[in-house]
KEVOBA-726630 format. One record per residue: residue in three letters; chain; x, y, z of N, C-alpha, C in turn. Coordinates in Angstrom, 2 decimals. Layout:
N
SITE   residu   chaine       n.x       n.y       n.z      ca.x      ca.y      ca.z       c.x       c.y       c.z
SITE      ala        A         X         Y         Z         X         Y         Z         X         Y         Z
...
***
This chain:
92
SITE   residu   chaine       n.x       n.y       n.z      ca.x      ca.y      ca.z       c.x       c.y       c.z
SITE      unk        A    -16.29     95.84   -154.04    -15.26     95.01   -153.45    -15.91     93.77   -152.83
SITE      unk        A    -15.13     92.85   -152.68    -15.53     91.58   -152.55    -15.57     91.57   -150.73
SITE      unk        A    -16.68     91.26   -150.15    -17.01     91.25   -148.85    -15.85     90.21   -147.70
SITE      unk        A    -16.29     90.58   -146.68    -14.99     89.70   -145.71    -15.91     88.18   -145.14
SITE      unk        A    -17.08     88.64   -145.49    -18.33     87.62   -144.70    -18.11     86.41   -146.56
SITE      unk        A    -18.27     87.16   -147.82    -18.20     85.79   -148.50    -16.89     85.39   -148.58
SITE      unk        A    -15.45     86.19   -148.21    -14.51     85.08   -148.05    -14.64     84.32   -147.49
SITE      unk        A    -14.98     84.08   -146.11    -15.01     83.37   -145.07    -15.72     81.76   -145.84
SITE      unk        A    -16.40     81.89   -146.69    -17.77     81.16   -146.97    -16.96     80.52   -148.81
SITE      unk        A    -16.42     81.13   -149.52    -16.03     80.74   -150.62    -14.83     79.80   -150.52
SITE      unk        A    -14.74     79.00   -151.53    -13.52     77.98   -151.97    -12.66     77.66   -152.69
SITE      unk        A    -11.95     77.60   -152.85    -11.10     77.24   -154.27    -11.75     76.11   -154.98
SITE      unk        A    -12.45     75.96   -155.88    -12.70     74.73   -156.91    -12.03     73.92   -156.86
SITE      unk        A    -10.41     74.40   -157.45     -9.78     73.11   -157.48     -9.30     72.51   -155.99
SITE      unk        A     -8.73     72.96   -155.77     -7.85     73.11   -154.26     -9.06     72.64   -152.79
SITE      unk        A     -9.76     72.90   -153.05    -10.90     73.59   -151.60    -10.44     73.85   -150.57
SITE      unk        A     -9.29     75.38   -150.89     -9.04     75.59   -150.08     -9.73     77.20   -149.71
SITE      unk        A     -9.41     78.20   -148.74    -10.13     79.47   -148.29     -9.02     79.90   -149.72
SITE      unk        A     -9.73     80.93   -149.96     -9.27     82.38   -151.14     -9.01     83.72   -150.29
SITE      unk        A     -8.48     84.77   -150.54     -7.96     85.62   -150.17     -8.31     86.65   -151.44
SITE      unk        A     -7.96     87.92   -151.23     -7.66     89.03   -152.77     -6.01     89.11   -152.34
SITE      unk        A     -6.03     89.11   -153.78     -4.57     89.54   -154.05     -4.34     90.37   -153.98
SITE      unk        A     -2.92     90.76   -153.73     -2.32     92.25   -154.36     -2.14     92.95   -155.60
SITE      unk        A     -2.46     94.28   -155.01     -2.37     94.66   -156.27     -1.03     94.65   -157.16
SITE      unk        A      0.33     94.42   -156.74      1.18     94.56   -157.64      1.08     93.02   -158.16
SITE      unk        A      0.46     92.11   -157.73      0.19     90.85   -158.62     -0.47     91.34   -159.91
SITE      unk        A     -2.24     91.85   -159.47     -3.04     91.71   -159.95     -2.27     93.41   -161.93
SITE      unk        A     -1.55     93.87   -161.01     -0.91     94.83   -162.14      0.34     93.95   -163.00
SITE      unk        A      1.20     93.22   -162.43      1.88     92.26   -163.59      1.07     90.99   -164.40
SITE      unk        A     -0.01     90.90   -164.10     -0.83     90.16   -164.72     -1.58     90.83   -165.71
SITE      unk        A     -1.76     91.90   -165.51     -2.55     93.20   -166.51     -1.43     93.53   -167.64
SITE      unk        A     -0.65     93.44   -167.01      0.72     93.32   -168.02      0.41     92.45   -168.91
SITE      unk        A      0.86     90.69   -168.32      0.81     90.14   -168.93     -0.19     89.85   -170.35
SITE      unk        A     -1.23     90.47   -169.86     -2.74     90.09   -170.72     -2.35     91.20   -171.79
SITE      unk        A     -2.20     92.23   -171.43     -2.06     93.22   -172.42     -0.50     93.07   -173.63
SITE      unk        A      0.15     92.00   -173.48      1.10     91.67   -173.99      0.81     90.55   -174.78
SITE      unk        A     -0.65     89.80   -174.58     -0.67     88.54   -175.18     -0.31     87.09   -174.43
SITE      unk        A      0.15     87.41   -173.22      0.69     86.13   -172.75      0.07     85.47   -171.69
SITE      unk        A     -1.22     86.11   -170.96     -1.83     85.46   -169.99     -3.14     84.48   -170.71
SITE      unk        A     -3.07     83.38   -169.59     -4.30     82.19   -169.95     -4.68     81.77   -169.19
SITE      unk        A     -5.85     81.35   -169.05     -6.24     80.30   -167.81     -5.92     78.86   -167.87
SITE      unk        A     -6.51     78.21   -167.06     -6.15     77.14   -166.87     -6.51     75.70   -168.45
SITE      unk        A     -7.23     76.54   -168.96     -7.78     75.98   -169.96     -6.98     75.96   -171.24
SITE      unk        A     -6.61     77.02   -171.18     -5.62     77.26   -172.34     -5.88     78.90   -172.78
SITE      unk        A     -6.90     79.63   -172.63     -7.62     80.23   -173.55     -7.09     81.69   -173.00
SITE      unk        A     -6.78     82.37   -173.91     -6.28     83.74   -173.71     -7.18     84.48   -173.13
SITE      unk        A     -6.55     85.42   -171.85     -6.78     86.45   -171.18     -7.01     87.51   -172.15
SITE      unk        A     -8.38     87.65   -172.47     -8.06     89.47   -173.45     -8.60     90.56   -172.35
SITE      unk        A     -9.13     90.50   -171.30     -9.72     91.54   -170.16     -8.93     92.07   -169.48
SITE      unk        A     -8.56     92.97   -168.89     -7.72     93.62   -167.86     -8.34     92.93   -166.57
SITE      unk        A     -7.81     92.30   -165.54     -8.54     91.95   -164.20     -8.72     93.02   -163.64
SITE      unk        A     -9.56     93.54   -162.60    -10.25     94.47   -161.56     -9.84     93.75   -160.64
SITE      unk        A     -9.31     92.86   -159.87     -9.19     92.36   -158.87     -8.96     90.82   -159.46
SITE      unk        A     -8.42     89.89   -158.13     -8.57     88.36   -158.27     -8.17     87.72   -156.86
SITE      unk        A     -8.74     86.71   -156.69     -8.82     85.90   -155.68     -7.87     84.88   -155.35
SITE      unk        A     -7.17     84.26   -154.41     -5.79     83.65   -154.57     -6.24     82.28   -153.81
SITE      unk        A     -5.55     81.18   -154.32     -5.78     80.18   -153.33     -4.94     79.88   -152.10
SITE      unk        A     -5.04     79.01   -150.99     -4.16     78.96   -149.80     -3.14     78.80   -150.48
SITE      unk        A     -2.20     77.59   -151.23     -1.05     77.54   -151.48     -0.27     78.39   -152.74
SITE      unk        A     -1.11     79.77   -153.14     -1.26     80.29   -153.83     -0.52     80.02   -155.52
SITE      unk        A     -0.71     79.06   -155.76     -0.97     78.30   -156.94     -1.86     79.16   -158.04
SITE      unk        A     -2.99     79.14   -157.76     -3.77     79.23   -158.38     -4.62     81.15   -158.03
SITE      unk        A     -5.01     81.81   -159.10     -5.83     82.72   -159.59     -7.64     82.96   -160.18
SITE      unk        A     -8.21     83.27   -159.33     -9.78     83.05   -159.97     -9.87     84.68   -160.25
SITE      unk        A    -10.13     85.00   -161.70    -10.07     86.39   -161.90    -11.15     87.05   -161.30
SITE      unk        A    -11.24     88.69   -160.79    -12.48     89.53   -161.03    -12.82     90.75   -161.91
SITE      unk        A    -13.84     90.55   -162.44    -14.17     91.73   -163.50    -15.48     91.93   -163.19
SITE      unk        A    -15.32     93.12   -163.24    -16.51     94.23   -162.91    -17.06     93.87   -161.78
SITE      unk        A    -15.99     93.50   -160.64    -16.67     93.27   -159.21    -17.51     91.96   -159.03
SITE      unk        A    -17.14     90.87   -160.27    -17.51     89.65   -160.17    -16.91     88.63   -160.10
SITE      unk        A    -16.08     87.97   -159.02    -15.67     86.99   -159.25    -16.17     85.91   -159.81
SITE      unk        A    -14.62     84.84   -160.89    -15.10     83.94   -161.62    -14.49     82.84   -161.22
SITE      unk        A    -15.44     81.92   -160.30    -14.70     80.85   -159.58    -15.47     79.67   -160.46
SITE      unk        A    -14.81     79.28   -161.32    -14.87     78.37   -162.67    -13.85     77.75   -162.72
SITE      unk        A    -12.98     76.85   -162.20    -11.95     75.89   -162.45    -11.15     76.23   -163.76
SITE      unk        A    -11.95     75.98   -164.63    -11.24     76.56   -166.10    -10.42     78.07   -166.20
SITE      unk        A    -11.28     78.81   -165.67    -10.47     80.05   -165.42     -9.78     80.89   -164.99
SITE      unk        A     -9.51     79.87   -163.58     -7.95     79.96   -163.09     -6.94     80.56   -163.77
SITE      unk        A     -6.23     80.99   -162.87     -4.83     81.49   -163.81     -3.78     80.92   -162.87
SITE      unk        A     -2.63     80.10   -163.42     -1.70     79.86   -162.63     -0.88     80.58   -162.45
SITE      unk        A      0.10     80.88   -161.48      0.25     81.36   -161.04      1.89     81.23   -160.78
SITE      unk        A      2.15     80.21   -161.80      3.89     79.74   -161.24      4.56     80.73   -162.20
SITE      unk        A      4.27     81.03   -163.15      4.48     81.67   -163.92      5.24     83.07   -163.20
SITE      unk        A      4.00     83.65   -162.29      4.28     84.98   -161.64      4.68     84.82   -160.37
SITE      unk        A      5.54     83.82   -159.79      6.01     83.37   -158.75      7.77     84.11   -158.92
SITE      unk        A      8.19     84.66   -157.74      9.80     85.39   -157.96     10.20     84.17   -157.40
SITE      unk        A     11.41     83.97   -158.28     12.76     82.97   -157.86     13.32     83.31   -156.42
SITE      unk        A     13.69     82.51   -155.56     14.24     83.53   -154.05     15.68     83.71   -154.53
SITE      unk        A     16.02     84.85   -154.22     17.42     85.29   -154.77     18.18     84.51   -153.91
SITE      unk        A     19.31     84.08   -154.38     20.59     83.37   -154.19     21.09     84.23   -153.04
SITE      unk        A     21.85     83.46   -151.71     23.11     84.47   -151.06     24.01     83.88   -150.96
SITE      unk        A     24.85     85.42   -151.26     26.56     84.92   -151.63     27.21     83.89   -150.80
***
């Protein structure tokens, strides 16, 4: 697991803003997604890995995946994130 001493210390690439870990029911509709064909990074390039974890930016925009307990803070491999953003439900 990703330590509380290198959050403090890591950045968002694009953003420079502090990162966080996500949740897991993010980090499981995204496992979805990949396993369906439909996740990409910022680059374009298909998700074929299941994530182990991922890192979120402040305005949570943006996704830096982790696999095998390594985060990949590479600009390119971002995952956005509007995609998996809920609509706020309407009141009557």
């Amino acid at each position: 697991m990703i330590s509380s001493t290198f959050l403090t210390i890591v950045r968002c690439p694009i953003r420079h803003s502090a990162l966080h870990m996500a949740d897991s029911a993010l980090i499981a509709e995204i496992n979805v997604a990949i396993q369906a064909g439909k996740a990409q990074s910022l680059n374009g390039n298909p998700i074929r890995q299941n994530l182990d974890h991922g890192l979120i930016n402040a305005d949570r925009s943006l996704l830096y995946p982790i696999f095998n307990e390594i985060p990949t803070l590479v600009s390119d491999a971002a995952i956005d994130l509007v995609p998996y953003q809920k609509e706020p439900s309407a009141s009557p």
